[in-house]
C-alpha positions as CSV (number, residue, x, y, z in Angstrom):
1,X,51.1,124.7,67.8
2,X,50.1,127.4,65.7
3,X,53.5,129.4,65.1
4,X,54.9,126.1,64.6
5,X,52.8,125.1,62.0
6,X,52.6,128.8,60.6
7,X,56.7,128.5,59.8
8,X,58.5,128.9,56.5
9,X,61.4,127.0,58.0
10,X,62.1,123.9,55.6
11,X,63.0,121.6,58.3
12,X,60.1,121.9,60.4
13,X,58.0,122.2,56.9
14,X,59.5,119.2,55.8
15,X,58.6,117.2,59.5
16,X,55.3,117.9,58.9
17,X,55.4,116.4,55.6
18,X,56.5,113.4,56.6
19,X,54.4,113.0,59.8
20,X,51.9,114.3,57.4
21,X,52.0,111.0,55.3
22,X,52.8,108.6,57.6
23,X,49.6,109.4,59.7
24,X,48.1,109.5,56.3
25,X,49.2,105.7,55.3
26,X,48.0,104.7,58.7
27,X,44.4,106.1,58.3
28,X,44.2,104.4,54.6
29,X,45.0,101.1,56.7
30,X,42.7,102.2,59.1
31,X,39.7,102.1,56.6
32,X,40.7,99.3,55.0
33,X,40.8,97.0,57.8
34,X,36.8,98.9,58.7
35,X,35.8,96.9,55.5
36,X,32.9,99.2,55.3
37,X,34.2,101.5,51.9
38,X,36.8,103.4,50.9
39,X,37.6,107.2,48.8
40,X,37.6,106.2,45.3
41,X,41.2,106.0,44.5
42,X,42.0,103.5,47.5
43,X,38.8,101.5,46.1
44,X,40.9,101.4,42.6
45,X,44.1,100.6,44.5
46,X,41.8,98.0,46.9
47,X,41.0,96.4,43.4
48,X,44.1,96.4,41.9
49,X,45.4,94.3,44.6
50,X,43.0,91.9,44.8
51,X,43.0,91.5,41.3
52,X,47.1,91.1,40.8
53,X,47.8,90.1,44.4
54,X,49.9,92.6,44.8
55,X,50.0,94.3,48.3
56,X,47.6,97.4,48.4
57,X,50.9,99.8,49.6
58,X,52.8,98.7,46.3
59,X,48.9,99.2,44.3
60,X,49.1,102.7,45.4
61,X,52.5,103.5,44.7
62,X,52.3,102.3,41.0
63,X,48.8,104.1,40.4
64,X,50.7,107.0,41.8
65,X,53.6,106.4,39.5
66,X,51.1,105.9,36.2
67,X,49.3,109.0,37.1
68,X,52.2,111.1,37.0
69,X,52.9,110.3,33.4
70,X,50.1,112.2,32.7
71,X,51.2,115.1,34.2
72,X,54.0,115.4,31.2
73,X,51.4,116.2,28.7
74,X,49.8,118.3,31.1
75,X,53.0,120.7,31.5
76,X,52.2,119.7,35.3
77,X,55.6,120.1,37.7
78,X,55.6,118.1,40.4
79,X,57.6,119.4,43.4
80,X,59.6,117.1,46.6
81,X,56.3,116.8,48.5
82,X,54.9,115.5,44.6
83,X,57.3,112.8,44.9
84,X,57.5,111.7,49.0
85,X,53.5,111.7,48.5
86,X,53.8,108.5,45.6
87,X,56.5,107.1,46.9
88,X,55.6,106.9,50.7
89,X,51.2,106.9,51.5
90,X,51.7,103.3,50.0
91,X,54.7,102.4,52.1
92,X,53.0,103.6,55.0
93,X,49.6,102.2,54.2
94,X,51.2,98.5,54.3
95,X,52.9,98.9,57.7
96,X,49.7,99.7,58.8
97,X,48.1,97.1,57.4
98,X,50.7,94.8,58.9
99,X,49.5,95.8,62.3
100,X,45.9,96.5,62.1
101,X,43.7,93.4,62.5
102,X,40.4,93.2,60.0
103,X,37.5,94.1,62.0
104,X,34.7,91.3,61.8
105,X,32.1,93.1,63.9
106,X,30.1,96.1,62.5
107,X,30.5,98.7,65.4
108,X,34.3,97.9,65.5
109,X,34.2,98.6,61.7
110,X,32.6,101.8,62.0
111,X,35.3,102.8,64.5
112,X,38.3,101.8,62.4
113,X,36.8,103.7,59.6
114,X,35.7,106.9,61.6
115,X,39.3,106.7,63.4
116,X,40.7,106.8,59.6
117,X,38.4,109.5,58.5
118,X,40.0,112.0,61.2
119,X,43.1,110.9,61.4
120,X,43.3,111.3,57.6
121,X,41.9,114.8,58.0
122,X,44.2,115.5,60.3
123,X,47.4,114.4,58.4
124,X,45.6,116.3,55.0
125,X,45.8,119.2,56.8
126,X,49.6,118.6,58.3
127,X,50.6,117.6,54.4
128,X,49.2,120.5,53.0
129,X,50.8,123.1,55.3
130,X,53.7,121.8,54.4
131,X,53.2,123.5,50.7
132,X,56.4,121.7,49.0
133,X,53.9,120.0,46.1
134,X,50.4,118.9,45.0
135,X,49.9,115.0,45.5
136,X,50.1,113.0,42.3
137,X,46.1,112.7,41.9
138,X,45.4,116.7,43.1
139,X,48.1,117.8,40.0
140,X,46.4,115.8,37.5
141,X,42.9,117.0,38.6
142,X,44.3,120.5,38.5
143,X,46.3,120.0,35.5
144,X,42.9,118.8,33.2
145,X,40.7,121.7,34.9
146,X,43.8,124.0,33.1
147,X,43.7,122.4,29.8
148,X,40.2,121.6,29.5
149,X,39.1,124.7,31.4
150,X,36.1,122.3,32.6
151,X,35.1,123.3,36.4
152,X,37.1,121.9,39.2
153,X,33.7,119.5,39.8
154,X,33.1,117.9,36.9
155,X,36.8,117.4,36.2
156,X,36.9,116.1,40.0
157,X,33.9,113.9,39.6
158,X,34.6,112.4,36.1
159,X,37.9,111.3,37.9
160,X,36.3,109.8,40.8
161,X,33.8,107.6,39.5
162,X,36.0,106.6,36.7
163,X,38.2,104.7,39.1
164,X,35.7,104.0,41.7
165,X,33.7,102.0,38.7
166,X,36.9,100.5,37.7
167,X,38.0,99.7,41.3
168,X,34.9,97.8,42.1
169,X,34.8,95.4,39.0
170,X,38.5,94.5,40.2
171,X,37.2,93.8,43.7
172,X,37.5,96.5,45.6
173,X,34.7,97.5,48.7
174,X,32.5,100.3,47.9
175,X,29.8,100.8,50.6
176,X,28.4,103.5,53.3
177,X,32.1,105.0,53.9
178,X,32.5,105.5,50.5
179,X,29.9,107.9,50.5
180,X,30.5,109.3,54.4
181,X,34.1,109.7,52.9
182,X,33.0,111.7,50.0
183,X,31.0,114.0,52.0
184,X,32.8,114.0,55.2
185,X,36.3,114.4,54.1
186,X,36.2,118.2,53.2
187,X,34.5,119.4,56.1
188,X,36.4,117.8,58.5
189,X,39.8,118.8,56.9
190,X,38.8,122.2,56.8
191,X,38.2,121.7,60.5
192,X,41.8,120.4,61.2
193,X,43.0,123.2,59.2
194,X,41.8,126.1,61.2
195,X,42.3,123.8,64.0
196,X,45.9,123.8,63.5
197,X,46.3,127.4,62.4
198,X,47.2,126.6,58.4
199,X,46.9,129.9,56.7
200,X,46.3,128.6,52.9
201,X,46.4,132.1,51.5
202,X,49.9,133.1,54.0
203,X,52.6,135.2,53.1
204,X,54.4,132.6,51.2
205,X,52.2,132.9,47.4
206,X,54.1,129.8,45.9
207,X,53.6,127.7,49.2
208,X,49.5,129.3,49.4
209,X,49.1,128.5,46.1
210,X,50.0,124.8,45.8
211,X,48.5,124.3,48.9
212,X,45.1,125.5,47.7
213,X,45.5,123.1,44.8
214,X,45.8,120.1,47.2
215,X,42.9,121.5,49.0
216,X,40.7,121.2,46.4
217,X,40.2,117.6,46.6
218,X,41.1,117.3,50.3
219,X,42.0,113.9,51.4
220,X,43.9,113.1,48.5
221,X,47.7,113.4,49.4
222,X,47.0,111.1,46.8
């Protein structure tokens, strides 16, 4: 497991990109369907659906799509794994929301949402490894901590509760997993990625590099 996911080959580096955010997708679904809070961006893309009736995948892909733009005036360059990451986590999230029944009972909630905590830890760490590109939202954080040269947590924070505030007047759930999310995330995808033997700092500097961007704000792919 570990030479595998230590590898500089682009096929298998590409692999774990995609398993990466497809398992990623799934997990979003996976908290979704707990009902019991979500990370700040999928609150904002929870809102946005509710509020155009659009499905929450397509939500995410067109957030994804409008963040981006700012990345032009940021001189931000977004790289293949830039591009899978808005294009597919949405994609992904809907299948899995096409398969996942809501959970109506509160211990069954806090399963689906502790099953979509790890599993998006897990696939964070997968995604990153990959090192082919920061995920739209991880780039733009980056990008105004550049520009600005604010610190990494007040960029990251102004960020987050800017959408959080704007997801939840559009409807979307902010509870206890927003908050268990918030704290839990980082922790537990540093976890995964000693777990799985992802060397952020490796012999590759452009592949180390981007990949310590992403991790940053760890359990954004987004």
């Amino acid at each position: 497991m570990r030479s595998f996911l230590s590898t500089q080959n682009l096929p298998v580096r590409l692999i774990r990109l995609f398993v990466g955010l497809f398992m990623y997708g799934i997990a979003i679904a996976l908290m979704v369907r707990g009902n019991i809070g979500l990370s700040p961006w999928d609150v904002f893309s929870q809102g946005l659906s509710r509020t155009t009736g659009i499905s929450f995948g397509v939500c995410t892909i067109i957030i994804s799509a409008f963040v981006l733009l700012f990345w032009i005036p940021l001189r931000q360059k977004p790289g293949f794994g830039t591009i899978a990451n808005a294009l597919l986590v949405g994609i992904f999230a809907d299948l899995g929301l096409s398969v996942i029944p809501q959970a109506n009972h509160l211990l069954l909630q806090c399963v689906l949402f502790a099953a979509g905590l790890f599993l998006l830890a897990f696939a964070t760490a997968l995604y990153i490894g990959a090192g082919l590109g920061p995920g739209p939202r991880d780039g733009l954080m980056t990008g105004l901590v550049r520009v600005t040269g604010r610190p990494v947590w007040m960029i990251r924070t102004g960020i987050e509760l800017s959408v959080v505030v704007v997801g939840f007047l559009m409807g979307g759930v902010v509870g206890a997993g927003t908050a268990v999310f918030a704290f839990g995330v980082g922790p537990l995808t540093q976890l995964t990625l000693r777990w799985l033997g992802v060397n952020l700092h490796g012999k590759n500097p452009k592949a180390a590099a981007v990949a310590s961007a992403d991790a940053v704000v760890p359990g954004l792919p987004n």
